[in-house]
C-alpha positions as CSV (number, residue, x, y, z in Angstrom):
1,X,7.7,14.5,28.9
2,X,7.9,14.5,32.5
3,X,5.3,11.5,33.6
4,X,5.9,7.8,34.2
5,X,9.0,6.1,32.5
6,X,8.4,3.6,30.1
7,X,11.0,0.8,28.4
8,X,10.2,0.4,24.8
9,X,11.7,-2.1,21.7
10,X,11.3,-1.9,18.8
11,X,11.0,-4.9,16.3
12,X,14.0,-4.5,13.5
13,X,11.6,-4.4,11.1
14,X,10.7,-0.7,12.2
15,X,14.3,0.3,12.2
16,X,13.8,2.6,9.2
17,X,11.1,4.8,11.2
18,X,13.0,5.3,14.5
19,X,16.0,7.1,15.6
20,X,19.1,4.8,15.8
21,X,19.6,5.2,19.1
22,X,16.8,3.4,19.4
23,X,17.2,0.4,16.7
24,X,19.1,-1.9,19.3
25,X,17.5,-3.3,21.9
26,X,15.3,-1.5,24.9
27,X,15.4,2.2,25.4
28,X,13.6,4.2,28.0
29,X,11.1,7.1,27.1
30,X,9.3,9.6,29.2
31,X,5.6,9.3,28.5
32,X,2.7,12.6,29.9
33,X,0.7,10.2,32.0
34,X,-2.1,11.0,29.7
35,X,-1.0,9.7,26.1
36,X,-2.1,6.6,24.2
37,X,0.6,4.1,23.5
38,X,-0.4,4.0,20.0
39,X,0.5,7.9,19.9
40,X,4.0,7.3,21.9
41,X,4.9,5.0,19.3
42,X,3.6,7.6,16.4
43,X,5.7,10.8,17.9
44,X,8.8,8.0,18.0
45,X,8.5,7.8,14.6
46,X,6.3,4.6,13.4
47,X,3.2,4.9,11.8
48,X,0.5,2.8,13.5
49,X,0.0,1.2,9.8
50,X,3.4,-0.3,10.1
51,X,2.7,-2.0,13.8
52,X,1.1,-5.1,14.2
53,X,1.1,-5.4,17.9
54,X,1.5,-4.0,21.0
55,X,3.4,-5.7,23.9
56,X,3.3,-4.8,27.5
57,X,4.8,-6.6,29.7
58,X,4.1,-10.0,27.9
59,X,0.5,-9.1,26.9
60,X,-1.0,-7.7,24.1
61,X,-2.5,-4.3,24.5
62,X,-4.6,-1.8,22.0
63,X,-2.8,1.6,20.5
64,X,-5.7,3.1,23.0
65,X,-4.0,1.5,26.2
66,X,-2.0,4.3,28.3
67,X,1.0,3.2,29.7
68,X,1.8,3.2,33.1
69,X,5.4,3.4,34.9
70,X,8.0,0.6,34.5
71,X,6.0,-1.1,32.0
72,X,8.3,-2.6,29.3
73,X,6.8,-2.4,25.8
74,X,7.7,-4.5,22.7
75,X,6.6,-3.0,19.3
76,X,6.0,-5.8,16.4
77,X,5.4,-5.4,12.8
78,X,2.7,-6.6,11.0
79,X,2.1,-10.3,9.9
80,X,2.9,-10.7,6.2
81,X,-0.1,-11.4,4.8
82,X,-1.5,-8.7,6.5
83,X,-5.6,-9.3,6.7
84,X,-7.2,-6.0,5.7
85,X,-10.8,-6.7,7.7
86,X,-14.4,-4.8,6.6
87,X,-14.3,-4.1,3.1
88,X,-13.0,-6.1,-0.2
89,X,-9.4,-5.5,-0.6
90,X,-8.3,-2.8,-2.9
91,X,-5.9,0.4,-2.9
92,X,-5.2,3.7,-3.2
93,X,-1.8,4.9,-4.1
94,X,-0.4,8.7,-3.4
95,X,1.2,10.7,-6.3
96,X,4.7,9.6,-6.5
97,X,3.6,5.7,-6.9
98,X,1.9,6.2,-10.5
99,X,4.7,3.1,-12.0
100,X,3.7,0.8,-8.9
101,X,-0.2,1.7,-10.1
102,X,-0.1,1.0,-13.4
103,X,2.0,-2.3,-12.4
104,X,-1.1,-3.5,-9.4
105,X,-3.4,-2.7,-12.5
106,X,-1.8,-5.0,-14.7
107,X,-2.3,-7.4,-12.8
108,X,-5.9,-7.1,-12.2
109,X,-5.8,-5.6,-8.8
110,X,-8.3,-2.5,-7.7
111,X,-6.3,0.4,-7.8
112,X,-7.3,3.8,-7.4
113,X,-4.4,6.4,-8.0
114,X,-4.2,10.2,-8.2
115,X,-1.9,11.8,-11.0
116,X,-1.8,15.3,-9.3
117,X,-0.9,16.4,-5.7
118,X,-4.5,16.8,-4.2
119,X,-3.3,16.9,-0.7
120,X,-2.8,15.0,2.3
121,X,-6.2,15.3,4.0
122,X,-8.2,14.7,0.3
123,X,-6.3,11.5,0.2
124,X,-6.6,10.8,3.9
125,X,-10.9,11.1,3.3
126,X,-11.2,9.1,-0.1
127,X,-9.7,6.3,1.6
128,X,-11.8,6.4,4.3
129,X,-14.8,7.0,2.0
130,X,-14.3,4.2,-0.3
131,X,-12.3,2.3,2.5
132,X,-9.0,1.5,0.2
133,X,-5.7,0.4,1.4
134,X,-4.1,3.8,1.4
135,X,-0.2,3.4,0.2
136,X,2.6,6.0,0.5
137,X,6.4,6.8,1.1
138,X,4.5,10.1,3.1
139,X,4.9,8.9,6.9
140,X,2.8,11.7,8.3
141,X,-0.1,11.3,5.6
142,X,0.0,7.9,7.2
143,X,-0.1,9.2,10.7
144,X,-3.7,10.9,9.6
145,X,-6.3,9.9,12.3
146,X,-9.1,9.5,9.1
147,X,-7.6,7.2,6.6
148,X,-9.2,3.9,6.8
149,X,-6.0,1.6,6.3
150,X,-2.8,2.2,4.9
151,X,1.0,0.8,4.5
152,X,4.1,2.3,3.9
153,X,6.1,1.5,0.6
154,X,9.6,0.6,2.2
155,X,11.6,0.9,-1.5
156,X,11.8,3.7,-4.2
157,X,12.5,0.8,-7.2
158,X,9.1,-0.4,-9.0
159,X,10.2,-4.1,-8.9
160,X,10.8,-3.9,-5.3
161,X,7.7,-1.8,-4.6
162,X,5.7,-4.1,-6.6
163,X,7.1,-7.4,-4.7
164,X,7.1,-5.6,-1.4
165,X,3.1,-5.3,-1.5
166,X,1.8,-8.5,-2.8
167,X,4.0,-10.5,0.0
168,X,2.2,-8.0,2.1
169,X,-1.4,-8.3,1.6
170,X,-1.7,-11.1,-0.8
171,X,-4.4,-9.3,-3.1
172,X,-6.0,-12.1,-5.9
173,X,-4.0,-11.5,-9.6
174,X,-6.6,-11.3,-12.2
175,X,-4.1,-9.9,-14.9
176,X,-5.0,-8.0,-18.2
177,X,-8.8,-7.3,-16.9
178,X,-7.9,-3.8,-15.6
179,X,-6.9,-0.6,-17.3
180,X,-3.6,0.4,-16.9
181,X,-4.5,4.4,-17.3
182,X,-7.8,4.5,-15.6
183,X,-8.2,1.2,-13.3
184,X,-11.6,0.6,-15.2
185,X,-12.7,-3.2,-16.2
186,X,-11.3,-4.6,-19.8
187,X,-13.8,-6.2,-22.3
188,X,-13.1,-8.0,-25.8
189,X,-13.7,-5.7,-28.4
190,X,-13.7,-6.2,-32.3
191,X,-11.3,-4.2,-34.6
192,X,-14.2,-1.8,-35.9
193,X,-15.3,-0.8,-32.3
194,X,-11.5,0.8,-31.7
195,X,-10.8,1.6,-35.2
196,X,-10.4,4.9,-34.3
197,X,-7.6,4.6,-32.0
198,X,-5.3,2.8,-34.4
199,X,-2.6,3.4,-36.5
200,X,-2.8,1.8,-40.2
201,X,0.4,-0.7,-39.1
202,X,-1.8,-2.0,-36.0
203,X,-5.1,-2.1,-37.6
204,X,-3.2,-4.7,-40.5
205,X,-1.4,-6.4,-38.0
206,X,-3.9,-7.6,-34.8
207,X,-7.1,-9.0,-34.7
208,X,-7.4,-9.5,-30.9
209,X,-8.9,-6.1,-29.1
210,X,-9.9,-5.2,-25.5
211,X,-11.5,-2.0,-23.9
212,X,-11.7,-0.4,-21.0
213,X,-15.5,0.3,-19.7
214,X,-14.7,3.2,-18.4
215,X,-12.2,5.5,-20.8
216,X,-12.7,3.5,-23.7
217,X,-8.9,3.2,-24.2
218,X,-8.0,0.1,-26.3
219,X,-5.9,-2.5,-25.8
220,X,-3.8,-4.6,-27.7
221,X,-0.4,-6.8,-27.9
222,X,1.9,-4.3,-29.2
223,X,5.3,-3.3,-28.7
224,X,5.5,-3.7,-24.9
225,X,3.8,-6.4,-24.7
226,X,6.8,-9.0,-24.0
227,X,8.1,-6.7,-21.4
228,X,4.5,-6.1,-19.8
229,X,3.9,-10.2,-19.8
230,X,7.1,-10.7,-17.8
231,X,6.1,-8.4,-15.3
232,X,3.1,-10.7,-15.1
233,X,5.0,-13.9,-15.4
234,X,7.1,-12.7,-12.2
235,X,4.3,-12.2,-10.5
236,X,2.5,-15.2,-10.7
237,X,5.4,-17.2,-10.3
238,X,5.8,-15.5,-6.7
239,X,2.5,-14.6,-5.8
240,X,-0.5,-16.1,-7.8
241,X,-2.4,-18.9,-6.5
């Protein structure tokens, strides 16, 4: 680029995203004269999910403000909780996330979640349709100009995953009212109305039954259920209210 000079910083926070050159301190870059801050920041590398606030010069400016020569440009993260503003908060997780899905569903929170690749611009318009949180390890799909919100998922280890997005948008815990396979509501259900899905062993040895509205799938406290509780347990302890 061969318009004005700009001096730009990036908050450590957005190390992972930006070259290292960059990672210490202020660095100049050469701007078009025409180009929005917000897509300066983008072609360095940092998704405009990940920012929470533009800095120039001491004053807060929007991703839309084009910057001018000399100006000296500080690039925060977001707040933690992040406020997610227009719609009631829920999610909707790209392909490689299925164990941080069924882990959010656990614990009661709305999360949508596609098992097959359906592309980046399908996944870009569903959350803009149904305006959920749209969360990926995929930095371009969260460079796409349609999605309604998003944030990127900074570790590859459930447990961190899981942590990493409660302390970030502090969604309520309403856990075991959600469907771990379909994200549909639970119910109670008696023994005769799953009978079908159970083994002789189960059927003998519970009496207490829930059901998902929308697959049907039952639900009971087998095997897994100790491990699945202390999932829950963690998260409360941390992040329930």
């Amino acid at each position: 680029m061969n318009g004005p000079e700009i001096h730009i910083e990036f908050a450590p926070e957005l190390g992972l995203f930006v070259p290292h050159a960059r990672r210490a301190g202020v660095t100049p870059v050469g701007t078009d004269g025409s180009s929005t801050l917000g897509h300066v920041v983008e072609s360095l590398g940092v998704p405009l999910t990940e920012v929470g606030a533009l800095v120039v010069d001491g004053r807060e400016v929007p991703f839309s403000h084009i910057p001018a020569a000399g100006e000296s440009v500080r690039v925060r993260p977001v707040e933690r909780p992040q406020r997610v503003l227009g719609a009631p908060l829920r999610f909707l997780l790209d392909v490689h996330l299925g164990t941080l899905a069924r882990r959010m569903r656990l614990l009661g929170v709305d999360t949508a979640y596609e098992s097959t690749d359906i592309g980046d611009p399908a996944l870009a318009a569903r959350s803009a349709a149904e305006r959920r949180v749209l969360l990926s390890r995929d930095r371009g799909l969260l460079r796409r100009r349609e999605l309604w919100a998003g944030g990127f998922v900074y570790s590859t280890h459930p447990d961190d995953q899981l942590r990493d997005i409660l302390g970030r948008f502090a969604p309520e815990l309403k856990p075991w009212t959600r469907c771990t396979a379909c994200n549909g509501l639970l119910g109670k259900a008696t023994k005769e109305q799953v009978a079908d899905q159970l083994e002789s062993g189960t059927e003998r040895s519970y009496d207490v039954f829930a059901q998902c509205a929308e697959c049907g799938r039952a639900y009971w406290k087998g095997a897994h259920h100790d491990r699945l509780e202390a999932v829950v347990e963690r998260a409360l302890a941390e992040f329930g209210t």
